[in-house]
N, C-alpha and C positions, 0 to 999 in steps of 0.2 A: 720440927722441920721435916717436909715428905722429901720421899726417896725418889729418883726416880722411878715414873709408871714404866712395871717390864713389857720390852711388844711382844704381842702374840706370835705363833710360833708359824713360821711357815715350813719349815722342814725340816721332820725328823727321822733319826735312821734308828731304831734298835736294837743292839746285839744283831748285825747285818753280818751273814756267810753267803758266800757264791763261788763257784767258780767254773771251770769249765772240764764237762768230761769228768772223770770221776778223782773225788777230791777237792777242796775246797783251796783258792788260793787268797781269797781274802776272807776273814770271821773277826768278831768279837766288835765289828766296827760301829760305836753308838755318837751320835754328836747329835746336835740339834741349831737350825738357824733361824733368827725372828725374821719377821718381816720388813722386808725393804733393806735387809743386808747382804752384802758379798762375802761369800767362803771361798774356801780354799782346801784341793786336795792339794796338798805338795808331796813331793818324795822323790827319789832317784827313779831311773827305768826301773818296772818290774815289780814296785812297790803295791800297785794294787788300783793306781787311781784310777786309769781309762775302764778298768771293770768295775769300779764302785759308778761310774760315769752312767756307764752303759744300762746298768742295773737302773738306776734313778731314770733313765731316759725309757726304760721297758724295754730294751733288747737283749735283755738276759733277764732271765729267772735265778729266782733265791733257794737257797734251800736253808736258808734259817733266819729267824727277826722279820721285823716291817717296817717300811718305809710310808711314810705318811704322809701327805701334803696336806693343807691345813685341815689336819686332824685327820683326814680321809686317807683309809689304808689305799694302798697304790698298787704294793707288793708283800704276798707274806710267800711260804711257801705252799704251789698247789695253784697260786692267784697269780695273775699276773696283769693289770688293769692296759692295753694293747696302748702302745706308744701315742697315736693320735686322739687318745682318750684324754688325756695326763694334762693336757695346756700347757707345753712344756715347750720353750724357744728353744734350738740349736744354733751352736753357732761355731763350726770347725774351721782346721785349719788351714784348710784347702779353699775357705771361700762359700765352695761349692754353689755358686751362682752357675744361672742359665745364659750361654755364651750366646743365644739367639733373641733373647728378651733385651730389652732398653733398660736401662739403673732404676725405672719408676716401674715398669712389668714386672722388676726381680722384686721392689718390694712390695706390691700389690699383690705375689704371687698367692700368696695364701686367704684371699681377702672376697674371693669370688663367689662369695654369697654376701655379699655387701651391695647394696647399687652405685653403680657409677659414681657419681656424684659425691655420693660418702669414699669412696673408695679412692678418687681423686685427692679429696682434702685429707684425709688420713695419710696417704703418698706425700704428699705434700710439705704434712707438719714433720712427718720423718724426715723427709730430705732438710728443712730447716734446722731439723734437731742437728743432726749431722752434717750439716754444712756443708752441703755440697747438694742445693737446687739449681746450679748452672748445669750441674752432670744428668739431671734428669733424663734427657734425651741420648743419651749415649751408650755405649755398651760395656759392658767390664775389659774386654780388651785394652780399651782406650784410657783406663783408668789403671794408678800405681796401685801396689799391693796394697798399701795401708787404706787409699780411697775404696778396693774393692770390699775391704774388712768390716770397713763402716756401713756400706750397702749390706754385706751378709749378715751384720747386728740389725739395721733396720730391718730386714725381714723378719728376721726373728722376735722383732717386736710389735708387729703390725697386725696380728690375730691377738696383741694384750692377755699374752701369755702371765701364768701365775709364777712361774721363772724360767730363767735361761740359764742353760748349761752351757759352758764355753769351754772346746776342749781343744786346748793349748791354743790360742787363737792367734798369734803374734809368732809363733815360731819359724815363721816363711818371713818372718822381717827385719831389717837390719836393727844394730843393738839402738840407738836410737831414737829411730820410729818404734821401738818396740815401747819405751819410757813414755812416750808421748802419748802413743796409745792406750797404754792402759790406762792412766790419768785422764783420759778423754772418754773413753768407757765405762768408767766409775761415773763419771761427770752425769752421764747420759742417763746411767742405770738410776742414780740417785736421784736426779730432776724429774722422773719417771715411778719413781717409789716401785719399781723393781726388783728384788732380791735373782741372785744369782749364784751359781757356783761355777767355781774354775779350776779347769785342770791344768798345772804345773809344772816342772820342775827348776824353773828360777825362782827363785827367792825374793829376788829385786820385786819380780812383776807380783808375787803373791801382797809382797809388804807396801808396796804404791795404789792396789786395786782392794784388795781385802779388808773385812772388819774382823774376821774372824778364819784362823787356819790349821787345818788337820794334818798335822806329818806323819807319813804316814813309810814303813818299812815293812818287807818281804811280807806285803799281806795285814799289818797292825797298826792299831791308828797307836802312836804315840804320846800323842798331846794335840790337845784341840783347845785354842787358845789363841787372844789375840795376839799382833805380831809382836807388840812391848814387851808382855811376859812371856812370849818364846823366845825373847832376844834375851831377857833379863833375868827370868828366871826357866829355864829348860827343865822336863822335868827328868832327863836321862842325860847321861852322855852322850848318845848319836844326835839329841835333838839340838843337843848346846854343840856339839862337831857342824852339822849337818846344816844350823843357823846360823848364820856369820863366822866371820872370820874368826881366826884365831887358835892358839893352842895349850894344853896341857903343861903346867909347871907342875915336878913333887911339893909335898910339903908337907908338914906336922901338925893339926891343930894347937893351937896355944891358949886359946878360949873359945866364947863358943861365935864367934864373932871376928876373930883373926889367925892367921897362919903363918909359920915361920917358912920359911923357902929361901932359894940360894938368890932371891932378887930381895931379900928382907923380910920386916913381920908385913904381912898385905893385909889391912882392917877394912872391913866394909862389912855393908845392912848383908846378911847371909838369912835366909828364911827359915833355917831351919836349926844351923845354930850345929855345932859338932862336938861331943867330950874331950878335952885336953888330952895330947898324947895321940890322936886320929891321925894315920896316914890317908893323907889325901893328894888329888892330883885337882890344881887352882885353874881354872880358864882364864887367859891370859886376852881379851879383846885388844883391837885395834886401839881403840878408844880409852883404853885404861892405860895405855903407854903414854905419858907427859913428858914432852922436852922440860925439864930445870937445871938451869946450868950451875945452882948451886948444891947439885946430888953426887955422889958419891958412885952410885949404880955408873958404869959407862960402858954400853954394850960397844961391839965393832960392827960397822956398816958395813953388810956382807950381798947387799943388794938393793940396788935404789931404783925406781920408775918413776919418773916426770909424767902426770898428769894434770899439768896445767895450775890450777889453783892450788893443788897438792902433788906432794911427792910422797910415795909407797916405797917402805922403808924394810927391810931384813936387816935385824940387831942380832949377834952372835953375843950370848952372855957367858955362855959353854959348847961344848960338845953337844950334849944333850937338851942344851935352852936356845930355841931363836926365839925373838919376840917380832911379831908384824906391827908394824904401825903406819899413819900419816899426819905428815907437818904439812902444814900451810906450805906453800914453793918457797917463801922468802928465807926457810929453815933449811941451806940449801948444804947437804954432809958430801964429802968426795967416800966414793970403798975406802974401805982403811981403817975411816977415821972414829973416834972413839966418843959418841956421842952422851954427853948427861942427861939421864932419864929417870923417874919418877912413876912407880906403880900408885894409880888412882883409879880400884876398883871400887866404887860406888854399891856397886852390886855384887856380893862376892860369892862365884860360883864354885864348887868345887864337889867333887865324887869320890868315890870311893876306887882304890887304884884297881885299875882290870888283872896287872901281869905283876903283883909286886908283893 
């Protein structure tokens, strides 16, 4: 039985350092993306992504590693191949469309060594891609944010760039249209055999748009890794904090495969397996909380949110233990009350204690 064929590589970073001025604010940073997939810088402010961004797009210079598009160095240091060289889409936050051009001139704008006629029907099939050829003739003004969003991706795809960098592209938009959009972006880039990267720092949008995501702190990539095994298996503590929800229980190894803790022994697939007698701290997910009303565990409801098909739960176990979780609405707890629950960590994470 064959494996799958791996795709070829459309962009990689090696041992990448830069930064501004003197001193380096991002280094050690290596990942690689195949072709016709979506990455992901993610991280808090300040982590390093709009400079790794910037670098990749040619407005910064490196001062160690190289950056390569398929196979072809881009950036080393000393080199720096000039932004309009690259075949690289942009697509920011701001739009940055021409408030004087019509929605078919913004995306034609790049295309003017094309003849008419070509450049027409290229306008065209864009506008079709992105739904919106009644807007042709109009201006960005006249159009919502999210419609003008989709015009700044079609231009950026109208010169059949070899990727597009998208940095933070949603952030000017309400939480809603922002779900929609990215799911509508991926849609575009994939029917387009497009690879792209994106800059971050929600999480939602990294894990609805991405095949593959870099987390990345003060400067370091963390884990590069799809969004399953950054949810599932973290390969730190900031990345398992930093990716969904959830928090920190103590606890004792007991084998190498379960942990005794003040919520019980917690068994689950663990990757790496712990010696008995290991002080560890367990990650406690949403999702590993099970209402069973024939359990023993009954934390107190110390904060509830109604979100419609669910309700977002604060369990007090102790002082030192909440657990977060969500029931279905019809699971419906008043504060107070002492609800029956069930640790069912599937995936059992846990580290080694930072302060203990």
């Amino acid at each position: 039985m064959t494996g799958d064929v791996p795709q070829p590589r459309l962009l990689e970073i090696d041992d990448l350092a830069l930064g501004y001025g003197e001193g380096d604010v991002v280094e050690g940073i290596t990942f690689a993306l195949s072709e016709g997939d979506i990455g992901c810088l993610l991280g808090p402010s300040g982590c390093g992504k709009s400079t790794i961004l910037r670098a990749l797009a040619g407005f910064l210079p490196i001062s160690a590693g190289e950056i390569r598009l398929r196979t072809q160095v881009i950036s080393k240091p000393g080199r720096t191949t000039p932004p309009e060289k690259r075949r690289i889409g942009m697509v920011f936050q701001d739009y940055a469309l021409f408030p004087h051009l019509s929605v078919a001139d913004n995306i034609g704008f790049g295309l003017k060594g094309m003849g008419s006629r070509d450049r027409r029907k290229k306008v065209d099939e864009l506008l079709e891609l992105i739904q919106l050829q009644a807007a042709k003739n109009t201006f960005p003004h006249e159009l919502s944010g999210g419609q003008q969003q989709r015009i700044a991706l079609a231009r950026a795809l109208a010169p059949e760039p070899t990727i597009v960098l998208l940095d933070e592209p949603f952030s000017n938009l309400d939480a809603d249209l922002r779900r929609r959009l990215s799911v509508d972006v991926r849609s575009i880039l994939k029917t387009l055999g497009i690879g792209a990267i994106l800059v971050t720092h929600d999480q939602n949008e990294a894990f609805a748009m991405c095949d593959q995501v870099a987390v990345l702190r003060e400067g370091r990539l963390q884990q590069w890794d799809t969004p399953y095994h950054l949810y599932h298996e973290p390969a730190n503590r900031f990345v398992a904090g930093f990716v969904g929800q959830g928090g920190f229980v103590p606890g004792t190894a007991a084998a190498a495969d379960s942990v005794h803790t003040e919520l019980g022994l917690i068994k689950g697939e663990a990757p790496h397996g712990w010696p008995e007698g290991k002080q560890l701290d367990v990650l406690i997910r949403p999702d590993d909380v099970v209402h069973d009303r024939h359990s023993q565990l009954r934390p107190e409801v110390i904060n509830r949110t109604f979100a419609g098909r669910a309700i977002n739960y604060q369990l007090k176990v102790s002082d030192a233990t909440i657990l977060e979780t969500q029931f279905r609405s019809h699971l419906d707890f008043d504060l107070g009350e002492k609800v029956p629950v069930r640790i069912d960590a599937e995936h059992l994470i846990a580290f080694e204690p930072e302060d203990r």
